[in-house]
C-alpha positions, 0 to 999 in steps of 0.5 A: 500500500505505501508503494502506491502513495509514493508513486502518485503524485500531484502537482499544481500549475502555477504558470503555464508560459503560454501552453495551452495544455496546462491551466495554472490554479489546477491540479495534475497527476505526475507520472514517473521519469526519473530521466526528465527529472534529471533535466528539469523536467517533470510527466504530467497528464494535461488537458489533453488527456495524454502524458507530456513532460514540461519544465517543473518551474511551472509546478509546485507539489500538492498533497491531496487527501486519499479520497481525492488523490483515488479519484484523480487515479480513476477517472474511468469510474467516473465515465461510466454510468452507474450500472457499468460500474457495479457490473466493472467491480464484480 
């Protein structure tokens, strides 16, 4: 259980320099790269759905509550209709 928490982690975009991927004041789920954190980079989901690496100035390191955090983790239970997801869980 504690892997999981230290492998999810979340920042919030204080600035974005004109990317239209990132909306500074929100929160964004980092995905691990020791590589791009070596050059000053960090992954992140962004609006566009997908994993892109930016400069990690435009960051800064949030805690979210394990609620939340769960949430950000699962977006795909949020997609479906309830009826899917009492089918999804068995």
């Amino acid at each position: 259980m504690k892997a999981e928490k230290s492998r999810s982690r979340f920042l919030l975009c204080v600035r974005n320099d004109g990317s239209d991927d990132l909306e500074p004041r929100k929160v964004y789920q980092v995905l691990p790269d020791p590589e791009a954190v070596r050059e000053g980079f960090v992954r992140v989901i962004d609006e566009s759905g997908e994993d892109y690496l930016y400069p990690a100035e435009y960051f800064v390191p949030v805690r979210l509550p394990v609620v939340i955090a769960r949430a950000f983790r699962s977006p795909s239970n949020y997609a479906l209709p309830p009826t899917a997801q009492k089918a999804r869980r068995g």
